[in-house]
C-alpha positions as CSV (number, residue, x, y, z in Angstrom):
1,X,0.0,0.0,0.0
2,X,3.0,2.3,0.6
3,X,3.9,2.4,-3.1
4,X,0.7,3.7,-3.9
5,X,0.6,6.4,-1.7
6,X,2.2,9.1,-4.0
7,X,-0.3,7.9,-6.7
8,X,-3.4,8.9,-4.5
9,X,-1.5,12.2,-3.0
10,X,-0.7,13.1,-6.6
11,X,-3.9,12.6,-7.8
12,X,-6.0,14.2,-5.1
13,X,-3.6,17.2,-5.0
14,X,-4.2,17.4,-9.2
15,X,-7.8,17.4,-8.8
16,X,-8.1,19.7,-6.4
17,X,-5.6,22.2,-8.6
18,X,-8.1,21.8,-11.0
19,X,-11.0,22.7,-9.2
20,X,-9.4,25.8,-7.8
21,X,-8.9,26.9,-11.5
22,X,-12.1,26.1,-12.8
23,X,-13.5,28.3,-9.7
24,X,-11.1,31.0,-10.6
25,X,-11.7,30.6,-14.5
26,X,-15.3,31.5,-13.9
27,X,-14.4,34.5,-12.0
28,X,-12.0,35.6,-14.5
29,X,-14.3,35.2,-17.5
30,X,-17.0,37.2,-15.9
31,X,-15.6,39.7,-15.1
32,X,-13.1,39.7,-18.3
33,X,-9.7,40.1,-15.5
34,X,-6.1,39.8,-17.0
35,X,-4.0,39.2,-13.9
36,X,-0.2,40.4,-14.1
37,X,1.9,39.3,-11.2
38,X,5.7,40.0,-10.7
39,X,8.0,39.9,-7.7
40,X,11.7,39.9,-7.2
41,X,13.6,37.1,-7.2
42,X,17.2,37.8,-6.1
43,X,18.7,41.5,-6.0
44,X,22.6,42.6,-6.6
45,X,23.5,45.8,-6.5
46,X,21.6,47.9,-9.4
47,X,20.7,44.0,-11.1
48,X,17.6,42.2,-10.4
49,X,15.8,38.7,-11.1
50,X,12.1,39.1,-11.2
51,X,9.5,36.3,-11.8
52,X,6.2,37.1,-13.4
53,X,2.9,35.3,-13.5
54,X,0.5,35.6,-16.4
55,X,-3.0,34.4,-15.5
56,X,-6.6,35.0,-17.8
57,X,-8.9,32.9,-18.7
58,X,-6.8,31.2,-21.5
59,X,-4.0,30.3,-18.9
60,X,-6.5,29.3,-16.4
61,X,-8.9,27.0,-18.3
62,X,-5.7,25.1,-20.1
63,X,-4.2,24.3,-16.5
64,X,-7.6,23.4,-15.6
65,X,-7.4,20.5,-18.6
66,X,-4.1,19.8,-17.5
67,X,-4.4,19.1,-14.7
68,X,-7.6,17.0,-15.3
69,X,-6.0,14.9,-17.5
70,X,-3.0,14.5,-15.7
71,X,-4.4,13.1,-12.1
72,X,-6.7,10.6,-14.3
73,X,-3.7,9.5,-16.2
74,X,-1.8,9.4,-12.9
75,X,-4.8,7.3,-11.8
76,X,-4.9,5.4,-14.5
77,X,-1.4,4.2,-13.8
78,X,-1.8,3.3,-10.2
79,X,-3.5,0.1,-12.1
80,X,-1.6,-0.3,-15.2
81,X,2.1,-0.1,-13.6
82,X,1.3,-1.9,-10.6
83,X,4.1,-4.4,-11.5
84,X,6.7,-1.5,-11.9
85,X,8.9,-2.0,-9.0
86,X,9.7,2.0,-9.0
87,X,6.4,2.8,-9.3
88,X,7.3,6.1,-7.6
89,X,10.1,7.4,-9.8
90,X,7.1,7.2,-12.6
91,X,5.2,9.1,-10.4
92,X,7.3,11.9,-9.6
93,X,9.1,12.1,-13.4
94,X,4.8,12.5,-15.0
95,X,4.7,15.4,-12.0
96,X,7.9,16.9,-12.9
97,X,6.8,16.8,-16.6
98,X,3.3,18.3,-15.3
99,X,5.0,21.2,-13.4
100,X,6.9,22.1,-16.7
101,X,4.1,22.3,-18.8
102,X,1.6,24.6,-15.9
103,X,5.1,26.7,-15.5
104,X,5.1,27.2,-19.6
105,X,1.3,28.2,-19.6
106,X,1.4,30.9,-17.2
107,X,4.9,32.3,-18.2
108,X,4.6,35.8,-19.9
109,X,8.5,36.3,-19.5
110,X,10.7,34.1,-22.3
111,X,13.6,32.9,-19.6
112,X,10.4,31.3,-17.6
113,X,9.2,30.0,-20.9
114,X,12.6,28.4,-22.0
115,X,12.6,26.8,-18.0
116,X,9.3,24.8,-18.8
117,X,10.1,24.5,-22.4
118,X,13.7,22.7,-21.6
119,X,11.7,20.8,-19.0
120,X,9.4,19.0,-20.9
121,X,12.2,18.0,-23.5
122,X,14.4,16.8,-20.6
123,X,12.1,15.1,-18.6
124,X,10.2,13.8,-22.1
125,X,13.6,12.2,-22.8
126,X,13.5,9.9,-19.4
127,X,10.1,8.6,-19.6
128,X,10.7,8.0,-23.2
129,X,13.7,5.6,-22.1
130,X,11.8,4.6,-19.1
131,X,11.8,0.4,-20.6
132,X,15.6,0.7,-21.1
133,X,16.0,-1.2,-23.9
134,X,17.6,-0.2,-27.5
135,X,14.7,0.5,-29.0
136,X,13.1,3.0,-26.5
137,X,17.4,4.4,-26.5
138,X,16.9,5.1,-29.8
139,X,13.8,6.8,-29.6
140,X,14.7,9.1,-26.5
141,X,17.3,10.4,-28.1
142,X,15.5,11.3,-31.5
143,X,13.2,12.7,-29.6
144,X,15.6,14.9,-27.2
145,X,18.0,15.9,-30.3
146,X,14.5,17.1,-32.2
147,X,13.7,19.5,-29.3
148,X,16.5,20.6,-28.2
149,X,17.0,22.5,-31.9
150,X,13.7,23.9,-30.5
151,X,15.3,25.2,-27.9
152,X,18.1,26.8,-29.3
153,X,15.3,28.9,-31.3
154,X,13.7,29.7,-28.1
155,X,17.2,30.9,-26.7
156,X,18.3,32.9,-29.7
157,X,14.7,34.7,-29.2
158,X,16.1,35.4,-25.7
159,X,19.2,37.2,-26.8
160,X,17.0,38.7,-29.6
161,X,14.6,40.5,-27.2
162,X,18.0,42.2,-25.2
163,X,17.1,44.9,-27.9
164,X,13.7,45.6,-25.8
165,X,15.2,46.1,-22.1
166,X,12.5,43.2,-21.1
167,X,11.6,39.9,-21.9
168,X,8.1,39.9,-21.1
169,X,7.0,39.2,-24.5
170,X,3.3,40.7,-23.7
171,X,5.1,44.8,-23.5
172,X,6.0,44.1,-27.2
173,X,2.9,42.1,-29.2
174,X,1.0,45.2,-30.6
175,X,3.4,47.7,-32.1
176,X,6.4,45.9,-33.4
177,X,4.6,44.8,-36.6
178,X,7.3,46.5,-38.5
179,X,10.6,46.0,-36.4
180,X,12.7,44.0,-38.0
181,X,13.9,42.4,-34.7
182,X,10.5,41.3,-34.0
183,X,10.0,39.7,-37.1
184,X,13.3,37.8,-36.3
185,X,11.5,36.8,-33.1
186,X,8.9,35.9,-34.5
187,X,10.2,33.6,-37.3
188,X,12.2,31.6,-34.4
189,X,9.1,31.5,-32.3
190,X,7.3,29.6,-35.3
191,X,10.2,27.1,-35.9
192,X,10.5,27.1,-32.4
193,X,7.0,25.5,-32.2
194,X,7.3,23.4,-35.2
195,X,10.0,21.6,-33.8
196,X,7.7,20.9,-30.7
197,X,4.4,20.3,-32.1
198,X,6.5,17.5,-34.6
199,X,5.1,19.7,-37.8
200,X,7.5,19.1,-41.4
201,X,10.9,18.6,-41.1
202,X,10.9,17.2,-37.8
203,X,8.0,15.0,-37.2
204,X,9.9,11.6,-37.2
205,X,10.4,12.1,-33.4
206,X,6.6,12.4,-33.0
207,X,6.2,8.5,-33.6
208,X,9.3,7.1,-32.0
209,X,8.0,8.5,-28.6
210,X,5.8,5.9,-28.2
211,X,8.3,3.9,-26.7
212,X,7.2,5.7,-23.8
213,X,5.0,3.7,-21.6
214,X,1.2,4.1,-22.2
215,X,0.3,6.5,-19.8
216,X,3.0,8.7,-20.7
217,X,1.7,8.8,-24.8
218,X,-1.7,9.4,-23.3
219,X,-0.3,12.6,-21.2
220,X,2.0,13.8,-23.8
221,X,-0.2,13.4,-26.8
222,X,-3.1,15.1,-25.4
223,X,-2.2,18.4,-23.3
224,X,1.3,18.4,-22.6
225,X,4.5,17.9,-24.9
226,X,3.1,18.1,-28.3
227,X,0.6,20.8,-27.7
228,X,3.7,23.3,-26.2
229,X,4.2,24.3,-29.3
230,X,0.5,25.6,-30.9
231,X,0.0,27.2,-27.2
232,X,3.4,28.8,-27.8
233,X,1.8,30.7,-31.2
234,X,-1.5,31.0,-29.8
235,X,0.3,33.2,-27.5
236,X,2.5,35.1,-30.0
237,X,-0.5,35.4,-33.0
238,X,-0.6,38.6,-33.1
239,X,3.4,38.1,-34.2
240,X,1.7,35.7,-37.2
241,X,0.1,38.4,-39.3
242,X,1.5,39.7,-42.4
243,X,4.3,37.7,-43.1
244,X,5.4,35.6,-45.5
245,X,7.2,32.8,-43.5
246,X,3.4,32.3,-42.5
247,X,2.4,31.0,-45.8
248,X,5.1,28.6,-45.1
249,X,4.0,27.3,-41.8
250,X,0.5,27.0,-43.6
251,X,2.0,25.2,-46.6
252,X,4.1,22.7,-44.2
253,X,1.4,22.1,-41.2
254,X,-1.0,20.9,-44.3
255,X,1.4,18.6,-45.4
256,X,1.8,17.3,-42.2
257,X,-1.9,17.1,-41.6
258,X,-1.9,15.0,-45.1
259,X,1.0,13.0,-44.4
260,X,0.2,11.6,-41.0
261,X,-3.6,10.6,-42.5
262,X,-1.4,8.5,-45.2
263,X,1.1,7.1,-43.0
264,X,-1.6,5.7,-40.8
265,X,-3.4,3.7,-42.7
266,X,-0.1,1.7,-43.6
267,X,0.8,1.5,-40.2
268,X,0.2,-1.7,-37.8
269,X,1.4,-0.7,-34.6
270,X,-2.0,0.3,-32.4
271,X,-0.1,2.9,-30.8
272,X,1.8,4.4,-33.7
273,X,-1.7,4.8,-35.6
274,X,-2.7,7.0,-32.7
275,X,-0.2,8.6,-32.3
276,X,0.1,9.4,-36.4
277,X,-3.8,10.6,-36.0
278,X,-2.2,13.3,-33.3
279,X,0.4,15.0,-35.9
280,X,-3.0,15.0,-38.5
281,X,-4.6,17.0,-35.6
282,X,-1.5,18.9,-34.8
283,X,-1.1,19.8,-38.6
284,X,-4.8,20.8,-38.4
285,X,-3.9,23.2,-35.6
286,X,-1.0,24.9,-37.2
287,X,-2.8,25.6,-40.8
288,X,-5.7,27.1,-38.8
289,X,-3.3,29.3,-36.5
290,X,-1.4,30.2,-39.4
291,X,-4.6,31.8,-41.0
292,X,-5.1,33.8,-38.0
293,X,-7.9,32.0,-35.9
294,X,-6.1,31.7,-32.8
295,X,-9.4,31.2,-30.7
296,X,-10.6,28.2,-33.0
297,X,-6.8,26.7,-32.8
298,X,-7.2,27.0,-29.2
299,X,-10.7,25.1,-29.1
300,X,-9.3,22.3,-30.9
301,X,-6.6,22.0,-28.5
302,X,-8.6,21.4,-25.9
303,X,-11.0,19.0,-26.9
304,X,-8.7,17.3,-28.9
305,X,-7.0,16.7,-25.6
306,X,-9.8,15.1,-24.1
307,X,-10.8,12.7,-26.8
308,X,-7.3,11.9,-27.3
309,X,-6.2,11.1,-23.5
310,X,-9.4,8.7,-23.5
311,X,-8.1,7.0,-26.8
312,X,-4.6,5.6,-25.8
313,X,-6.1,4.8,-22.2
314,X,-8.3,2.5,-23.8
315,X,-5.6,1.1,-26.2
316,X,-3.3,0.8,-23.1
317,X,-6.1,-2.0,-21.5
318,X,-6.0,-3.4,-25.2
319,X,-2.4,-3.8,-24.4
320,X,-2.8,-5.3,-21.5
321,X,-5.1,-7.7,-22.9
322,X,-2.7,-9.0,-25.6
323,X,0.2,-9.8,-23.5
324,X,1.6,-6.7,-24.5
325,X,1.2,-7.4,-28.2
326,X,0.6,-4.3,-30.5
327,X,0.0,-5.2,-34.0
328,X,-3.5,-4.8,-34.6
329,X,-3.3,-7.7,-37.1
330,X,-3.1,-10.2,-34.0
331,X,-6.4,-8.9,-32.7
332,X,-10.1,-9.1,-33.5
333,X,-13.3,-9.2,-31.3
334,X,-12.0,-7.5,-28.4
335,X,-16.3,-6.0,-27.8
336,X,-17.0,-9.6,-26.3
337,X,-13.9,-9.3,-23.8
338,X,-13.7,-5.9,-23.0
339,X,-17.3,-4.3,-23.9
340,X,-16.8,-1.1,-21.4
341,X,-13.4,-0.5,-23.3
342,X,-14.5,-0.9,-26.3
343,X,-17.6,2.0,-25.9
344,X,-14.9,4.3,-24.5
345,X,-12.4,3.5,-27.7
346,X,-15.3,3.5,-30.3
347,X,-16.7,6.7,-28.9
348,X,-13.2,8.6,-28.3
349,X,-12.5,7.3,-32.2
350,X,-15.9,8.9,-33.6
351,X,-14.8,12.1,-31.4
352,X,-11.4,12.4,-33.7
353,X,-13.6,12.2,-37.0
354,X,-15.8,14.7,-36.1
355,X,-19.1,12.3,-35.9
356,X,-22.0,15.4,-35.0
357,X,-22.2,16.3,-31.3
358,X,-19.1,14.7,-30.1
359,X,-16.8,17.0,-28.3
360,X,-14.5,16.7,-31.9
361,X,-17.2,17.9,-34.2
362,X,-17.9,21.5,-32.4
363,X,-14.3,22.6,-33.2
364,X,-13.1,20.8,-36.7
365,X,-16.4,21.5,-38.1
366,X,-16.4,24.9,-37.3
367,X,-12.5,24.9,-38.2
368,X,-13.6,23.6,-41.7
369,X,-16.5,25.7,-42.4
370,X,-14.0,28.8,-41.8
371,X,-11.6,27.2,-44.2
372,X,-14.9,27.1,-46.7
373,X,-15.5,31.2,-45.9
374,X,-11.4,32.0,-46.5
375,X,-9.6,33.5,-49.5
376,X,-7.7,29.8,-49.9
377,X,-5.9,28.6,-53.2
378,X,-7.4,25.1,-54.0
379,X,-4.7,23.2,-52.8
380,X,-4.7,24.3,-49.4
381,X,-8.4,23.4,-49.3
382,X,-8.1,19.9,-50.7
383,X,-5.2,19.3,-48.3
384,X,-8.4,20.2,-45.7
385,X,-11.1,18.1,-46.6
386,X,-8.5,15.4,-48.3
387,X,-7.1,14.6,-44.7
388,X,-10.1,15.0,-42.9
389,X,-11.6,12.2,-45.1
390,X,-8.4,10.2,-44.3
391,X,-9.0,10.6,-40.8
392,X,-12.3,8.8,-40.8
393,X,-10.4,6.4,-43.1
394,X,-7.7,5.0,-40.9
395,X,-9.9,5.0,-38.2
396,X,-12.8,2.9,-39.7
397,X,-9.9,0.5,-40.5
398,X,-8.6,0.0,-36.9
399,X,-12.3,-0.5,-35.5
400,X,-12.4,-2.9,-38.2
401,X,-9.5,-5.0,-37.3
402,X,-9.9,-4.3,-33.3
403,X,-13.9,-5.5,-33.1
404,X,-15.5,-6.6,-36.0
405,X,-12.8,-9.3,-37.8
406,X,-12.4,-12.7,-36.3
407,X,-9.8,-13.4,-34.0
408,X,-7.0,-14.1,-34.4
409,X,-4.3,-15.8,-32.3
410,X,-6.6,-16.5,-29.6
411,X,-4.0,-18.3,-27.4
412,X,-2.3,-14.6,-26.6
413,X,-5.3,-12.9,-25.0
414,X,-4.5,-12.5,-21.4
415,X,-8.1,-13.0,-19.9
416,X,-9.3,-10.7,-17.2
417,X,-12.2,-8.8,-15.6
418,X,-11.7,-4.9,-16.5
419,X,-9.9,-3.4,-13.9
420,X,-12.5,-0.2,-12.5
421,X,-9.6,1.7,-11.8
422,X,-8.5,1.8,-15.2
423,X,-12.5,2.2,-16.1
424,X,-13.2,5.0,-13.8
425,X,-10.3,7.0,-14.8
426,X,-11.8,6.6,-18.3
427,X,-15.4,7.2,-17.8
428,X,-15.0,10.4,-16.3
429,X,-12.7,11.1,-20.0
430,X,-15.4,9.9,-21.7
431,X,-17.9,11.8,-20.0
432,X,-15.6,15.0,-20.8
433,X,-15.7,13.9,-24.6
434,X,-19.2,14.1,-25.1
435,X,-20.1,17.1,-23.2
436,X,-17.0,19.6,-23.5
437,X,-17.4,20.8,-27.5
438,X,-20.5,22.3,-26.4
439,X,-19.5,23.2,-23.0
440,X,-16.0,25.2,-24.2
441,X,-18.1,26.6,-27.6
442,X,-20.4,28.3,-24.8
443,X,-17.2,29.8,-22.7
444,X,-14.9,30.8,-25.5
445,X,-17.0,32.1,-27.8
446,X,-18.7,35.1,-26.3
447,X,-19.9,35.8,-30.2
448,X,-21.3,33.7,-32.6
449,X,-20.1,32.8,-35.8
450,X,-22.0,34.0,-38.7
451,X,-21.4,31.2,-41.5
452,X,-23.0,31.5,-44.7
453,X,-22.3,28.8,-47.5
454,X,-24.2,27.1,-50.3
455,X,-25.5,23.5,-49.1
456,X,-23.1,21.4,-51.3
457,X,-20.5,23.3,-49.0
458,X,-21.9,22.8,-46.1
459,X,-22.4,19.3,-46.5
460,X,-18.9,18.8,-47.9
461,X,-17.3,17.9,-44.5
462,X,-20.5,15.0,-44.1
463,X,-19.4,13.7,-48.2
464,X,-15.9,13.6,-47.0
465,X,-16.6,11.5,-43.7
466,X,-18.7,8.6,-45.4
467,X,-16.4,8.3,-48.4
468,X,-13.6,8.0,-45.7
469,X,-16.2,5.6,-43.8
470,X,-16.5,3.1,-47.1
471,X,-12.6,3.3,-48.0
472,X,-11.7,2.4,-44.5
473,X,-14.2,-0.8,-44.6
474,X,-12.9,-2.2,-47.6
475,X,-9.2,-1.7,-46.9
476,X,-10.0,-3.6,-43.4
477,X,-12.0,-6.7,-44.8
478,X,-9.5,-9.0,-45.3
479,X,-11.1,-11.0,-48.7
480,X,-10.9,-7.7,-50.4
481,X,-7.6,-8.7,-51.8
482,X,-6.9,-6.5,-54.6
483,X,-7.3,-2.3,-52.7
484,X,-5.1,-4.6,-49.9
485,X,-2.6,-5.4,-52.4
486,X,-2.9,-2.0,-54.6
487,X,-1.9,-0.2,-51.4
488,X,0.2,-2.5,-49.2
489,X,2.6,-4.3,-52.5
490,X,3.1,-1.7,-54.8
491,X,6.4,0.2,-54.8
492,X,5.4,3.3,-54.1
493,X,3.4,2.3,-50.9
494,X,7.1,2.2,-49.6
495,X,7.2,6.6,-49.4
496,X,3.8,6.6,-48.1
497,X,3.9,4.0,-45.3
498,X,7.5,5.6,-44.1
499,X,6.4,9.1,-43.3
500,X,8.1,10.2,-46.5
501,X,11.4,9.1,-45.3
502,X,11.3,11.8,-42.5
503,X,12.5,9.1,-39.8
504,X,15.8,8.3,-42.7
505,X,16.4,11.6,-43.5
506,X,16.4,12.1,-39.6
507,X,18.7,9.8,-38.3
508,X,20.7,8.2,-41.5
509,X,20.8,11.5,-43.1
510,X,22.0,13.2,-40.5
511,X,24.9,11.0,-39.3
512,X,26.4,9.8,-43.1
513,X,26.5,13.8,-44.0
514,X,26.8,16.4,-41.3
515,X,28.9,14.4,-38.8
516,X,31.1,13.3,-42.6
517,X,31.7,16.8,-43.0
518,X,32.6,17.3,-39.0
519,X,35.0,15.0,-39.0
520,X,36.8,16.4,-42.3
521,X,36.3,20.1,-40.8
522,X,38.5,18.8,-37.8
523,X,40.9,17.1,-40.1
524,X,41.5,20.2,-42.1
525,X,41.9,22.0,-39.2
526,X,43.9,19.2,-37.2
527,X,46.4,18.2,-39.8
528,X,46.5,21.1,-42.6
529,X,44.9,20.8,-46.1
530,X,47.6,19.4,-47.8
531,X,47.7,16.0,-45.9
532,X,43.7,16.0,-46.1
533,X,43.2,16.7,-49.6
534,X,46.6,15.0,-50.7
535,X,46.3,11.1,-52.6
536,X,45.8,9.2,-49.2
537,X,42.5,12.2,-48.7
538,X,41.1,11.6,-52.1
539,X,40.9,8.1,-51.6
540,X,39.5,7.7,-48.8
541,X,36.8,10.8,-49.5
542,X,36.5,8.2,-52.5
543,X,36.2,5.2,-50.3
544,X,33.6,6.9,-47.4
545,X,31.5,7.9,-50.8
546,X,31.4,4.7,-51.9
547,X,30.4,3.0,-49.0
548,X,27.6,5.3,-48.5
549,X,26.1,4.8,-52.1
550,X,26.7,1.3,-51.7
551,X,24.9,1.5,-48.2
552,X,21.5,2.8,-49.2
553,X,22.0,1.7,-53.0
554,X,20.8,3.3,-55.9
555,X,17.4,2.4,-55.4
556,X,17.2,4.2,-52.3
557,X,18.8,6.8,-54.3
558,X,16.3,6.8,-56.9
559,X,13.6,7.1,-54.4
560,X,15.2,10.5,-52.3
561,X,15.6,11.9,-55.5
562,X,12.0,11.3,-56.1
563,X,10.9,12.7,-52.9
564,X,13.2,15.6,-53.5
565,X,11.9,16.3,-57.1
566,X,8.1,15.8,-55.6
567,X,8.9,18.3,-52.4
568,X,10.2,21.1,-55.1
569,X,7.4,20.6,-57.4
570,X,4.9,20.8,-54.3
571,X,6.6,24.2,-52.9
572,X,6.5,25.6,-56.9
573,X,2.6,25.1,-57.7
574,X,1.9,26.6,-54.0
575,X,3.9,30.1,-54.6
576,X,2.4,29.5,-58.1
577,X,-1.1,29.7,-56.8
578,X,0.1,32.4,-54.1
């Protein structure tokens, strides 16, 4: 009993930090309050530290979700590492990761910004590597190596804003549209956030992290890690208007949005599909912030978290079930064995695709109906509707293999009575998925929307959902041999299923070229040109090249090239239509 006493303390101490600011979110919205605090730290002679405090009633209500979801998930785990013989060092490193994330959201000042922004890559990186082996190695360090570029961004805004006398970011929002320092700032800040939020170049981090154990991905995929980012530039929008790089970010989150919808439907691994459907909903965040709708990127986030926490709980007692097997291939007809589990997993799922008043439909319906009303080139709207009709696809297919084929492998199922710790943490997430679109469209929206479109329009998002529906039931039924074999044989399927070759470019890329040129930098300057570039140089330069050719081989080759060619063409027809 003594090992779970930190769980219950933790939890009961979250919960209650939760209800304290949903009280004080209340009081803040009525009466409108924006609540500034700042006191000094330490003092030396003329030089002072000072901490500041920002609280309103975005700061308040996000710590109120975060702190909701993390004492369920802390909850949660009480039950599902109860066989973790440290059960308390996961405990304290989900609180330490916790802390970081309530210290980024009420930070107006960047130092205190770049203290809970390090923190969640550090501590990220040890629950990441949590299992030990080489696998979850690997993946820790992707991941830390990913963020920390993000956090060189964030430091080179901090020398940036020296200029100012201040780094309290709020002084400077409203009438530095035309400092050239600020749009410096403000073109780190978005990379900055890219890198967290796992948008294109650096989402092959985004998918390696689910080495993690379960109730970590469920955290850090909902409210925490991933989301640092889009809070980040829901903070700093009024930084995102009139700028070019913007187009960019709107260009590259859409691709992301598109890219993760693909990549999921090739993928097998129960966690890895969830967690691609959270860089499609991450991508769906970014293109919508980058067009200047801070409140409706905002919405999302939050009940995206909700929906989300719930989905890889449930997949974490799937888990559980299958002897800690994840390939979705190995299962079928979980319903009769874990009814309650599924209805939480089959309702969270309809949540993601937007199924009508579900907490996911209030915000990406009312994202893509905005999209419909906006001054948008045709690609950029196809990129919309294209990935939220691949959405619906790639989950139709994993209900499909989870509940409705046969089983399969039935001597791996680890039978057991659902555990109600594990169902109570997810019932009161479930209950928070069907009532909170409706609930947070009533408190942040103090005005409605007027949206005025011809009927075809309006019913685009409902043609896009049940052609999504139908191509996710034939890919799933097993007997429909020849869509199976079109998508899963066929060369090209190998650039879809691999994320484009992010995760190659990402780790192979980077270690056969810059560390390469490194180590010839240090030559050069170690033992003079003359020796490096003499007969012995050339052949080896000649040697190391041909070794790397002959490593990934030409049809590798072919295939970068190809990608390289398609990316160019991509970035051409979208300043084309600009």
């Amino acid at each position: 009993m003594q090992k779970y006493s930190i769980c219950f303390i933790s939890f009961f101490f979250l919960f209650f930090f939760m209800l304290i600011n949903f009280f004080f979110f209340i009081i803040f919205l009525m009466n409108n309050m924006v609540v500034f605090l700042e006191w000094e730290l330490i003092s030396l002679n003329s030089k002072s530290i000072v901490m500041s405090i920002l609280l309103d009633w975005m700061s308040l209500l996000f710590m109120m979700f975060v702190s909701l979801i993390s004492s369920v998930v802390i909850y949660y785990s009480k039950s599902y590492m109860s066989s973790e013989i440290n059960l308390n060092r996961f405990i304290i490193l989900v609180l330490l990761f916790v802390f970081s994330m309530i210290l980024l959201i009420i930070s107006p000042n960047m130092i205190s910004i770049f203290l809970g922004w390090d923190g969640l890559g550090l501590v990220s990186y040890c629950l990441v590597i949590y299992y030990q082996n080489f696998k979850s190695f690997n993946a820790g360090m992707l991941t830390a190596l990913s963020n920390r570029i993000g956090d060189v961004f964030i430091l080179m805004v901090i020398a940036w804003m020296l200029n100012y006398g201040s780094w309290n970011y709020i002084f400077y929002l409203e009438f530095m549209f035309s400092d050239f320092s600020m749009m410096m700032i403000s073109i780190m800040i978005i990379l900055a956030a890219m890198t967290k939020s796992a948008q294109i170049p650096f989402s092959s981090w985004l998918p390696a992290a689910m080495a993690a154990p379960t109730p970590v991905s469920s955290l850090v995929h909902s409210s925490t890690l991933v989301t640092a980012g889009v809070y980040l530039l829901i903070r700093f929008n009024l930084l995102l208007v009139n700028m070019f790089f913007i187009k960019i970010l709107l260009l590259l989150s859409g691709l992301t949005m598109f890219m993760a919808g693909i990549s999921a439907n090739y993928e097998f691994d129960l966690k890895k599909i969830i967690a691609l459907s959270t860089l499609s909903q991450l991508g769906l965040m970014m293109s919508i912030l980058s067009m200047g709708m801070s409140d409706l990127a905002f919405f999302h986030l939050l009940t995206h978290a909700m929906f989300k926490a719930l989905l890889f709980m449930c997949a974490g007692v799937v888990i559980h079930m299958m002897s800690d097997v994840q390939d979705i291939r190995f299962m079928g007809g979980i319903s009769f064995y874990l009814p309650l589990t599924s209805l939480c997993l089959n309702i969270s799922n309809l949540a993601l695709c937007g199924i009508p008043f579900l907490a996911g439909f209030y915000s990406k319906d009312l994202i893509l109906e905005m999209v419909s009303m906006s001054n948008l080139n045709m690609f950029i709207f196809l990129l919309y509707y294209i990935s939220t009709g691949l959405t619906m696809f790639y989950t139709i297919r994993l209900l499909m293999y989870l509940m409705v084929n046969d089983y399969n492998l039935m001597s791996i199922y680890n039978l057991f009575d659902e555990d109600y710790v594990m169902l109570n943490s997810m019932f009161l997430l479930l209950f928070m998925s069907l009532v909170s679109g409706s609930f947070l469209s009533w408190m942040i929206f103090s005005y409605p929307y007027m949206i005025y479109l011809p009927f075809n329009m309006k019913m685009m998002v409902i043609y896009v959902v049940l052609l999504g529906l139908l191509m996710g039931y034939f890919i799933s039924k097993m007997n429909f041999y020849s869509l199976n074999k079109f998508l899963y044989t066929y060369s090209f399927s190998s650039f879809l299923c691999l994320m484009w070759f992010l995760p190659n470019l990402s780790t192979y890329g980077i270690i056969y070229n810059f560390l390469n040129f490194g180590n010839k930098l240090s030559k050069m300057n170690d033992m003079g040109w003359m020796e490096l570039y003499s007969g012995q140089g050339i052949f080896l330069i000649l040697k190391n090249n041909t070794i790397f050719y002959n490593f990934f081989h030409m049809n590798n080759f072919k295939i970068y090239l190809f990608s390289f060619v398609l990316w160019m063409s991509m970035m051409l027809l979208f300043l084309m239509l600009i």
